[in-house]
Each structure stands twice: as C-alpha cells, then as structure tokens.
N, C-alpha and C positions, 0 to 999 in steps of 0.2 A: 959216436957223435958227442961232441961239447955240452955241459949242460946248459951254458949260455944258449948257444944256439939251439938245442931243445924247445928252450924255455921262449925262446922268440919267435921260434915257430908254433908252440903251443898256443902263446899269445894272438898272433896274429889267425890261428885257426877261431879262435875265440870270438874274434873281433868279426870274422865274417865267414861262416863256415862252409856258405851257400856251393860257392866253386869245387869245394874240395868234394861235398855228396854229387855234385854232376860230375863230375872226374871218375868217382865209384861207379854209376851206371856204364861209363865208357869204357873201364876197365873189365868188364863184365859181369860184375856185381849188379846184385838185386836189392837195395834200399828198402826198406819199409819204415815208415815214421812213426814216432810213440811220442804222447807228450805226457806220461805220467810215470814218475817211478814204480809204479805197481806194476807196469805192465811184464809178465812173464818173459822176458829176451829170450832166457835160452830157449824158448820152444822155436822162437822164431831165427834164433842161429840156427840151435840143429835140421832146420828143416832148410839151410843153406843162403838163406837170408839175410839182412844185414841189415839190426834194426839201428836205427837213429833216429835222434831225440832231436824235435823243432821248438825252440823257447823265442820265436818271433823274430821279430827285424826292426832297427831304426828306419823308418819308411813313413812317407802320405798315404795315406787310406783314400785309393779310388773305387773300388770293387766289392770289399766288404759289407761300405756303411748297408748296402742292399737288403743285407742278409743277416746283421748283428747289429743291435740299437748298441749306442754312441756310451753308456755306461760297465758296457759287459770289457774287460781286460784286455788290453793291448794285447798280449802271448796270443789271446785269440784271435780277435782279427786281423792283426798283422799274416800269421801263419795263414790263415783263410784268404788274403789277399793276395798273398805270395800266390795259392794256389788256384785263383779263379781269374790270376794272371797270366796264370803259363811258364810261371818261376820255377817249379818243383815239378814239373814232368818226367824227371830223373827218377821220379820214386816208383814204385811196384804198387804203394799202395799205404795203407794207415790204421793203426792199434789206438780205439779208443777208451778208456777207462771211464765208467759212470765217475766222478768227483765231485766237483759244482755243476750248479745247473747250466753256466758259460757253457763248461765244456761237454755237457748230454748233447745239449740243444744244437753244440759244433758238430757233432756226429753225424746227425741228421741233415744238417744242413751241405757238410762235406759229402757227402753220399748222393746227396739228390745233385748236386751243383760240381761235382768236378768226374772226371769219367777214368779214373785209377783201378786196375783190374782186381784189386784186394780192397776190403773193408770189412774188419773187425771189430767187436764191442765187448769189451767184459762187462758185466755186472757184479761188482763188487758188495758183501753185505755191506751195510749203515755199520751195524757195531762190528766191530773187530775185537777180535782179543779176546774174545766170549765161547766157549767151548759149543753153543749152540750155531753160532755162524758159520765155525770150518766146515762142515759137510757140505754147505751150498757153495765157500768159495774152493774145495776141493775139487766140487762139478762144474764151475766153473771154469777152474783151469783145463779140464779134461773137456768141456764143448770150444774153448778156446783151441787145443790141441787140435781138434777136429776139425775147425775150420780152417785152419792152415793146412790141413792137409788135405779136405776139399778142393783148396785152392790149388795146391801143390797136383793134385792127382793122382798121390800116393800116399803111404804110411810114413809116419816119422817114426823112426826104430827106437826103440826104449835106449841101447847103447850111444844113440847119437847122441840121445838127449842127457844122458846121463855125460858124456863128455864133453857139451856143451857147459852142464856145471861146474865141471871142473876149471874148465876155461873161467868161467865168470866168478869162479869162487877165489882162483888164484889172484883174478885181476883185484876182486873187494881186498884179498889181502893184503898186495900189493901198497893200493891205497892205506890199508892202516897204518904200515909200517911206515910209508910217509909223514903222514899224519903224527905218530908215536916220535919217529926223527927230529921233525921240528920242537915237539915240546921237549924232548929230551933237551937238544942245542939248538937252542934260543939264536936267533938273529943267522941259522943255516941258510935259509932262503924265505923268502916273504912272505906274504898271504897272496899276493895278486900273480909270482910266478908260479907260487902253488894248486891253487885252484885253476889257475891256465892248464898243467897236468890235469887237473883233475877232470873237469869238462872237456877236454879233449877229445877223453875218450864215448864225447857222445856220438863224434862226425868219425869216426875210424870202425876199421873191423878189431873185433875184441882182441883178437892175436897181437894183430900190430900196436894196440895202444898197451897191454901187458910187459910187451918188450921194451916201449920207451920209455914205461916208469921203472922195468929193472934196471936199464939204463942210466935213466937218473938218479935212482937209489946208488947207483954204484959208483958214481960219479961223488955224488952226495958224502960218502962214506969217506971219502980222503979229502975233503973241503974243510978249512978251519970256520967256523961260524963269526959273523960280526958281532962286533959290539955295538949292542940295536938298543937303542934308547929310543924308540919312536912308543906310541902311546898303545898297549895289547888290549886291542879288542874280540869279541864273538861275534859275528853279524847271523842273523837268523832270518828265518822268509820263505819265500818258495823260490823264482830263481833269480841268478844275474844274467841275464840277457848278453850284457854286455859289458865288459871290465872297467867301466866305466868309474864305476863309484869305489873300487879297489884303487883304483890309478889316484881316484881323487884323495880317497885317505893317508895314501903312502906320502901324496905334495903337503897334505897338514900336519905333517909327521906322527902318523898312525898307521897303527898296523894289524890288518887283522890276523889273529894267531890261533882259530877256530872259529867254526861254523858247524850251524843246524840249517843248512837250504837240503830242497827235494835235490840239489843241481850239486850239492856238493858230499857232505860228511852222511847225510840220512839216507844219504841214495845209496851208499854206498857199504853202508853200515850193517851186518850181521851175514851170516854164511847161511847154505841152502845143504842142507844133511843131504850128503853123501852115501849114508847107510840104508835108506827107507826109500821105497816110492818114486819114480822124480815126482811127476804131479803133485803127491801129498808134499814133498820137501818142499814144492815150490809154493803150495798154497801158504804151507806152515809158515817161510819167512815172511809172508808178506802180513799175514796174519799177525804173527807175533813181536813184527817192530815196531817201535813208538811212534804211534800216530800221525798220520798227517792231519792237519785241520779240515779235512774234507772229509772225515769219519771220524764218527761217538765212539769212544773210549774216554779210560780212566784218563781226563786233562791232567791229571797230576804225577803222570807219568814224564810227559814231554816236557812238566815245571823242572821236575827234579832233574833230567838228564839233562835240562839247559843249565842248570844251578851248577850241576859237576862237570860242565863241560866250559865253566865259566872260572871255577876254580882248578883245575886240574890243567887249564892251562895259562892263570894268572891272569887270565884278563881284568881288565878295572874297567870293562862297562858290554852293555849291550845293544847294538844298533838290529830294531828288526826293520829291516829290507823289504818292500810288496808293491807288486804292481796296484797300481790305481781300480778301487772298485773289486779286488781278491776279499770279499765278504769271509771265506770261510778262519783266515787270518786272520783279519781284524778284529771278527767274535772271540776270537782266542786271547789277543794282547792285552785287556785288560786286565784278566787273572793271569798273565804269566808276567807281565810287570808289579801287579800288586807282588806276588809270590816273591820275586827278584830282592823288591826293594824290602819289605819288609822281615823275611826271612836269614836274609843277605846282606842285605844294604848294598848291593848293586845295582848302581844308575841304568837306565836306558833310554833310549831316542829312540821315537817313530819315523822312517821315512816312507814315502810313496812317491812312484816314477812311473811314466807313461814314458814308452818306445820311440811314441809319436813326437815326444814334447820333453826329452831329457833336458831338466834343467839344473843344469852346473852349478849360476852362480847360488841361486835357492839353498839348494842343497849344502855349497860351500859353506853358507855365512851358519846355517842349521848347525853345522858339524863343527865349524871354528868356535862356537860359544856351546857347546858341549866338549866339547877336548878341553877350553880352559876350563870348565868346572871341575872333572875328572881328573886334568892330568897333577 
C-alpha cells in the first residue's frame, strides 16, 4: 500500500475509531479496553486478547452526568457514556490503572453500571523510580497476570508472554526509527500524518499495526523530503483525542516535529528486557520511564527530557495540550515552563480542550499570536 493512502486511513482511523474495534469483535476477536499507558498489554495479548485504548469521543453527555460531576475530564465521561449507552458492547471487558482520582472513581463506577465479562484494576505505587516501590509493582503485575487468567480459565504460558514482548518491543522500535526519520529529514512527512501512525496502533491488533509502519518506513525510505518552512514545534500533554488541533497547526503554518503525549512518543518510549522475567521486565519498563503526571518522581526528569527533546528536534516552542480539569498536568506546567523558559529560553502556550465543546476558533486566535511571537 501507498503511503499516502496509509496515511489517510491512519487518519481517518484516528478520527473515529469506534467502527473499526466493533468490526474486531465481528471478526472474532476479543477487545479489552485500557485507558492508561501503564497498563501491561502484553499480558493481555498473550493470553489472546486484543487490548485497545479508549481516549473519549466528540459526543453530548446524556448518561454519564449521572455518575461523574460536570468537572472530572471529558476522556472520562465521554468513554463512560459511550458505555452506559450500549456504544461499546463489542468489548470483552476493561484494564483500569489507579492514576487520578477521575479515573480510580471510573473503575468503580464502570464495574457497578455496565455488565462486561472482565474487569481489572492495577494498583500502581505513588512513587516510581524508587528501588522500594518495584517489589509491590512487580506483584502487581503478577495478581494482574492472574486475573486474566481467572478470567481466561487457564494459564498464560511464560513463552506466549514472552513472545508477546517481542511483538510489542518490535512495534516500540518500529515507532523510534520513525520518530529518528523525521528528525533526520526534515519536512519527510508531517506531525499530523505522523502521529495518525502512531495512534493507530491503539484500534488494530499489534501484528497488523507493526506491519503498516514497516510499511511505511519503507515507503518512507525512497521519498525525497520537502522543503518545510512551516514553524517546529513539541506539543506535550496526555492525549489527542482527535487530530483536531494537529490539522489546526499545519492551516497556521506549523508544525509539530515531536511530542511528549501518554498517546504518542512516552507511550511508546523504552523497550521491555528480553533477558529477565517477563513479569519483572514488564514491571521494570514501567517503573523506570519518565513519569507521568499522575506519579511522584524525580519532576526534573520529564523537565530535562522535554528540554532535549525540544532541542534535538529544533523546535522553537512548546504547546502543552490537556483535557479540561487533568489536575495532575496542570500541577506539573508550572515548573516545567519556569524550567523551559529560564534554562532555555524556550517559549510555551497552555491549552485546554473539552471533547464536548472543541473550540476551534479560541484556540486559532491563541496559536496565531503565539506563532508570531516565536516565528
């Protein structure tokens, strides 16, 4: 296949994924929903499953407000509305990560109010990164383990799961070398058909989305790059729901040329050892990469990888990206803007978007008088 056409089906998977996971049930496949990068996939591949990620809907909220007050994140109750609609009946069931308290309180609420034959909870430590935390998030993984296989009614084999890594270790590599491409040659392909790969692979089985990025890589590889004078930015956040605000950057002649989102570069970012344990490998990555806002660690970790991840792909600013009411962000942006600007002297802009209430032109006039400062 064309990389064009790749790329416009990547896109428009992006755009509304909903069809393509009921299509999976009908093909015979078993869906399970995750809304957190932490959540352990491969356990839930090798044990035959097919996990995918729900990041909300542009939608009216008829059925949530019930169940979530009016301030907790669109991601959440949009996905909880989908499902106390009868939208997501395709799914087997749902992986929830403690994180913010939005999404503990979703768990409980999803459990009691929808009737899905699986429900799982990790409990993740508070601190990460701390040599005292692994041993509880290593048993963590391993009553995770268990309860998929509870569910399953049998053993998950240490060999499945160990080839399940392999599968998800290729695919993270996959994505770097895209990732490395662009910055290598400048103006190869955008940020918005890029990241369309890259969330792709949240509605597909891991096999078939590995194949459309070798694909694309290889396609990639005999393409001459343009001469992209549009303005290189980093956008940061937790997700893009919707390409909304990529489409909108590319019309102001911007571009983003890296990202720190859970949905794109962070999710995606470090390998799961091969050599050790799966359990322990899987508890290690999660352990050991740079933070999400929703767990205490060293914050001057995720300063410094936004710094070099700001430089090392020439960007001349920082837009962080968050849904409306994402508390554990927002405590964050202060010190990671002070850090930016005074350490670096690179700019950034705050925005915030609700699912419910995308507004375009806001956000336009926001970003046209930040592009001319910057460009």
């Amino acid at each position: 296949m064309e990389a064009r056409r790749m790329l416009e089906d990547c896109l428009e998977l992006w755009r509304n994924p909903y069809p393509r996971l009921a299509r999976l049930r009908e093909e015979g496949e078993r869906p399970v929903a995750f809304f957190c990068s932490y959540t352990p996939e491969e356990i839930l591949h090798a044990a035959g499953l097919v996990p995918v990620r729900l990041m909300g809907a542009v939608r009216s909220i008829t059925h949530a407000d019930a169940h979530l007050q009016a301030y907790c994140c669109s991601l959440a109750r949009t996905d909880l509305d989908m499902a106390l609609a009868g939208e997501l009946d395709f799914l087997e069931g749902a992986v929830f990560v403690q994180t913010c308290d939005t999404m503990q309180r979703l768990s409980d609420i999803w459990r009691r109010n929808t009737g899905y034959p699986f429900h799982a909870d990790l409990v993740l430590p508070v601190r990460m990164g701390e040599e005292i935390s692994l041993p509880f998030l290593q048993e963590e993984v391993r009553r995770f383990r268990r309860s998929v296989e509870g569910h399953l009614g049998g053993a998950i084999e240490d060999d499945a799961l160990r080839q399940s890594i392999r599968v998800y270790n290729h695919g993270r590599s996959l994505v770097e070398k895209l990732y490395a491409l662009r910055a290598e040659r400048h103006g190869l392909i955008d940020g918005l058909s890029a990241m369309a790969c890259v969330v792709a692979g949240f509605w597909m089985k891991k096999e078939d989305h590995n194949r459309l990025l070798q694909e694309l890589l290889e396609s990639l590889e005999g393409t001459a790059p343009k001469d992209d004078r549009r303005v290189p930015l980093v956008v940061s956040g937790s997700v893009c729901t919707t390409p909304d605000l990529l489409e909108l950057l590319l019309e102001l002649g911007a571009n983003v040329v890296e990202d720190d989102l859970c949905c794109g570069h962070r999710y995606y970012e470090g390998l799961v050892d091969e050599g050790v344990a799966p359990e322990e490998a899987l508890a290690r990555r999660m352990w050991s990469r740079v933070n999400c806002p929703a767990k205490h660690q060293c914050l001057e970790d995720r300063a410094s990888r936004l710094m070099e991840r700001v430089e090392e792909s020439g960007a001349k600013g920082v837009l962080f990206y968050l849904q409306s009411f994402c508390e554990p962000h927002l405590f964050d942006i202060p010190y990671l803007r002070k850090r930016l600007l005074e350490e670096r002297e690179i700019p950034s802009l705050v925005l915030e978007s609700e699912l419910q209430s995308f507004s375009r032109g806001q956000l336009r006039t926001r970003l046209q008088a930040f592009l001319e400062i910057i460009a």
